[in-house]
C-alpha positions as CSV (number, residue, x, y, z in Angstrom):
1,X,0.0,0.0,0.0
2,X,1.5,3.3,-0.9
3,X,2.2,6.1,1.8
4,X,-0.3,8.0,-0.3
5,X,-2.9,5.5,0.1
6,X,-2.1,5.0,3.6
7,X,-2.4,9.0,4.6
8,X,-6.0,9.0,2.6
9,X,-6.9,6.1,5.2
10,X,-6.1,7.9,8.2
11,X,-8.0,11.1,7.0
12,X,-10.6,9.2,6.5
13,X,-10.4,7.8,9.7
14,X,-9.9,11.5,11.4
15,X,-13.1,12.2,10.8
16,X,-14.6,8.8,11.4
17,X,-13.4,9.3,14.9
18,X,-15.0,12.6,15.5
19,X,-18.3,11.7,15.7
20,X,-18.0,8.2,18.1
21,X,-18.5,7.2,21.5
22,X,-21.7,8.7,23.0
23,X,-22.3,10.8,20.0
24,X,-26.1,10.6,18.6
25,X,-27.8,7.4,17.9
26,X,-30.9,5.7,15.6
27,X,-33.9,5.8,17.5
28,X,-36.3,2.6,16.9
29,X,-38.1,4.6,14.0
30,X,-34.4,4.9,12.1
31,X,-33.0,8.6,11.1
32,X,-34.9,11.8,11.5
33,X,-35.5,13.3,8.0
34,X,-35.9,17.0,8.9
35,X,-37.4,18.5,5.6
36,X,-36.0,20.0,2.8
37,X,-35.0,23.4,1.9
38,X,-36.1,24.4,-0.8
39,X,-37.2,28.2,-2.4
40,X,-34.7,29.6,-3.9
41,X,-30.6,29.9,-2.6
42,X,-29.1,30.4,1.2
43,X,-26.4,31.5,2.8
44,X,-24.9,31.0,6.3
45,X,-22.7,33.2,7.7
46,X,-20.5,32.0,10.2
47,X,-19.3,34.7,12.9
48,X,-16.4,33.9,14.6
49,X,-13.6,36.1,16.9
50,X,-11.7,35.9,14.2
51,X,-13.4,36.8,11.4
52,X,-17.0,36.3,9.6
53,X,-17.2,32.9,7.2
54,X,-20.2,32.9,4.3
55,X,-21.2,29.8,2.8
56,X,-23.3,29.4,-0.2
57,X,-25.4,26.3,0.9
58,X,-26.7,23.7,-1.3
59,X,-30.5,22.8,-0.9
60,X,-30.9,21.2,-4.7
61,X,-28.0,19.0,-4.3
62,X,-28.0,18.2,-0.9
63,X,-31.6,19.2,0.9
64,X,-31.8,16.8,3.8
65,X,-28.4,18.0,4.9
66,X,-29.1,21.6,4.2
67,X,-32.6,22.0,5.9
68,X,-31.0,20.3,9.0
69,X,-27.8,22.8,9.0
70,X,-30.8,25.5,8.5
71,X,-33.1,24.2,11.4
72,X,-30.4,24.0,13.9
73,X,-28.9,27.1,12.9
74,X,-31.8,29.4,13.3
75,X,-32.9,27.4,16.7
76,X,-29.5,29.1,18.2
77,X,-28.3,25.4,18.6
78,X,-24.6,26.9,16.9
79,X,-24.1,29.6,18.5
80,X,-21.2,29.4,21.0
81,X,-20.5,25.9,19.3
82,X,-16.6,25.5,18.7
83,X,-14.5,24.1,16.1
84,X,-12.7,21.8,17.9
85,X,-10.8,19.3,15.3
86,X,-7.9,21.1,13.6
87,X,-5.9,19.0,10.5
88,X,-3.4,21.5,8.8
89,X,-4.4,20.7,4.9
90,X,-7.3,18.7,5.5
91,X,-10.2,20.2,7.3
92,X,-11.2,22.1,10.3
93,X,-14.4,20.5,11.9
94,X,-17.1,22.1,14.1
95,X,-20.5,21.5,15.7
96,X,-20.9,19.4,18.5
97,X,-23.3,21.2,20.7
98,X,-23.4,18.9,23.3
99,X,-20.2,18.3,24.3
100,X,-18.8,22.1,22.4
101,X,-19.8,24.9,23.9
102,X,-17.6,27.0,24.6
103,X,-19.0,27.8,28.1
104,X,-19.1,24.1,29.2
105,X,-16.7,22.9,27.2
106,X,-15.8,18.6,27.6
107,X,-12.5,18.3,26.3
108,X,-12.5,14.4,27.2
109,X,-16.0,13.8,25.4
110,X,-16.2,16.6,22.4
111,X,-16.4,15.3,19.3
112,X,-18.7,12.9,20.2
113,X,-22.0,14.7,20.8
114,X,-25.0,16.1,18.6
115,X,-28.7,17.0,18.6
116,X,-30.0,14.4,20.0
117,X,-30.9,12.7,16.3
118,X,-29.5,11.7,13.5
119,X,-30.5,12.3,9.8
120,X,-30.3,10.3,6.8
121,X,-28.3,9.8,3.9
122,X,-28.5,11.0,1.2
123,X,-26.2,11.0,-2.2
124,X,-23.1,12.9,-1.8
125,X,-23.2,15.7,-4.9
126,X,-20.1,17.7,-6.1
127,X,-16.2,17.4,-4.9
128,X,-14.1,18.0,-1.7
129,X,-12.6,20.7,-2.9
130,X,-10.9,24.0,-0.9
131,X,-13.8,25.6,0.8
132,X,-16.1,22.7,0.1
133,X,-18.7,22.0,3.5
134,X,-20.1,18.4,4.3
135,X,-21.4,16.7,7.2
136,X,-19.4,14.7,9.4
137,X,-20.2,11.3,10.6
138,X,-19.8,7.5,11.5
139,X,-19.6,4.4,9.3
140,X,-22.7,3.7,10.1
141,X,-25.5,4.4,7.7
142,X,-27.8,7.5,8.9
143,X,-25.3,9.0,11.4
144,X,-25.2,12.5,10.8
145,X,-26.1,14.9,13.1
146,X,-24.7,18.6,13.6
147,X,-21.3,18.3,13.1
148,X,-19.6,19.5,9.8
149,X,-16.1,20.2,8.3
150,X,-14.9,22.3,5.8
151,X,-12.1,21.6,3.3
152,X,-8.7,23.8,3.7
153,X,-7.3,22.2,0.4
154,X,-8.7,20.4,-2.8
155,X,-9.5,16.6,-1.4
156,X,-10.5,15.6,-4.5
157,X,-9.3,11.6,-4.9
158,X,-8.0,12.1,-1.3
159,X,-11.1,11.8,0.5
160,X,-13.5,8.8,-0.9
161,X,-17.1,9.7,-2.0
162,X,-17.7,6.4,-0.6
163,X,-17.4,7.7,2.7
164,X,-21.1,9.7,2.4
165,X,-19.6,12.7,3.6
166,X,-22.7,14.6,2.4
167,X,-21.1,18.4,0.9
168,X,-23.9,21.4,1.5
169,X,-21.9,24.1,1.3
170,X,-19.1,26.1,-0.2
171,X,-17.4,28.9,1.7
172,X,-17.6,31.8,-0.7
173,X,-16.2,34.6,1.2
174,X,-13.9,34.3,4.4
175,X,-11.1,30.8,3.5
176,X,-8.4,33.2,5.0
177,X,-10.7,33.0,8.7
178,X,-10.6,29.4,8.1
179,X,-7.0,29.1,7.4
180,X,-6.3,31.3,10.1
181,X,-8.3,28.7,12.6
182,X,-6.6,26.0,11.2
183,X,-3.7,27.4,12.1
184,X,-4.0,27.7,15.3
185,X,-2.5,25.2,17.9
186,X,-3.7,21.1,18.2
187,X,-2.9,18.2,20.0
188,X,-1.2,16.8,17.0
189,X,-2.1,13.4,15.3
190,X,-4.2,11.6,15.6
191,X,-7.0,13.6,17.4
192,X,-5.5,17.0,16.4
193,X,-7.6,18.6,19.2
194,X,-7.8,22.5,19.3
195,X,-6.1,24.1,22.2
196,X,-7.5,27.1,22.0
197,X,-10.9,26.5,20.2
198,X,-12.8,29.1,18.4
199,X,-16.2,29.7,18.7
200,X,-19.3,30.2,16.6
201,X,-20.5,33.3,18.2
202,X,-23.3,33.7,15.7
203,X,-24.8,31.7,12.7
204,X,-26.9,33.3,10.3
205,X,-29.4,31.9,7.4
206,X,-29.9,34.5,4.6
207,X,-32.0,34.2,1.0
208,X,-29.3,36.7,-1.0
């Protein structure tokens, strides 16, 4: 197996391991399907202490994903919400409101939370490329909940399609507050925890 290969694999697993443990789970009825967005394009901004993030969502291509992003975004459930997995030229990743708020912050359990729910699958549209947003989750089939990662470099044929990392979003204005996040200090491999995790102080849905 090339050391190519091998590095794609443990990517892959990164973000596998974000979302495990006594993160969100099926209820007996299977995955919550929250709606769809649909009526026309939305934005989210994404305020943060170190700058403002805007990302074109993407209710054609992916509107399961996109009307749960919307629903938990406009309930507040965001707000205060760190990002608290940093990978220098993969992805940061964000979201876990039970275990990531800034004010009661679990550093032994983050990463493994959600809403309470999970949603289902649904086909994964477009690339990973810089910028690109898409739902984080488990091997197992309907396990996305709120938490989400967004691309720092083109992941194209890095990161497998297979995976059903479901892409919503593409950050249109704001990569350099991204980079900047990304940036800042982590655990190191393989957890790549941020030390000093930056919150979502605000996140906005707009109709431009």
């Amino acid at each position: 197996m090339t050391r190519h290969r091998l590095a794609a694999l443990a990517l892959v697993a990164v973000l596998f391991a974000a979302c495990t443990g006594g993160g969100p789970s099926l209820s007996p009825s299977g995955a919550a399907t929250p709606g769809t967005a649909t009526g026309g394009p939305l934005s989210a901004t994404i305020d943060t202490p170190q700058g403002t993030i805007v990302i074109a969502l993407e209710p054609d291509t992916a509107p399961i994903a996109t009307a749960n992003f919307v629903k938990l975004a406009q309930s507040g459930y965001y707000d205060g919400v760190v990002f608290h997995r940093l990978v220098p030229g993969f992805v940061i990743q964000g979201g876990d409101g039970q275990y990531g708020k800034a004010d009661a912050y679990d550093a032994q359990r983050v990463g493994q939370g959600g809403p309470g729910y999970t949603i289902k699958d649904e086909p994964v549209v477009g690339d990973y490329v810089r910028g690109a947003v898409a739902m984080a989750r488990t091997a197992a089939p309907d396990s996305q909940g709120s938490q989400f990662f967004i691309c720092l470099d083109d992941l194209t044929g890095r990161l497998d399609k297979a995976g059903g990392y479901v892409i919503f979003g593409q950050v249109v204005s704001g990569m350099e507050v991204v980079d900047t996040i990304a940036a800042m200090p982590n655990s190191g491999e393989p957890a790549n925890q941020a030390l000093d995790p930056v919150p979502m102080t605000k996140v906005t849905i707009a109709r431009p």
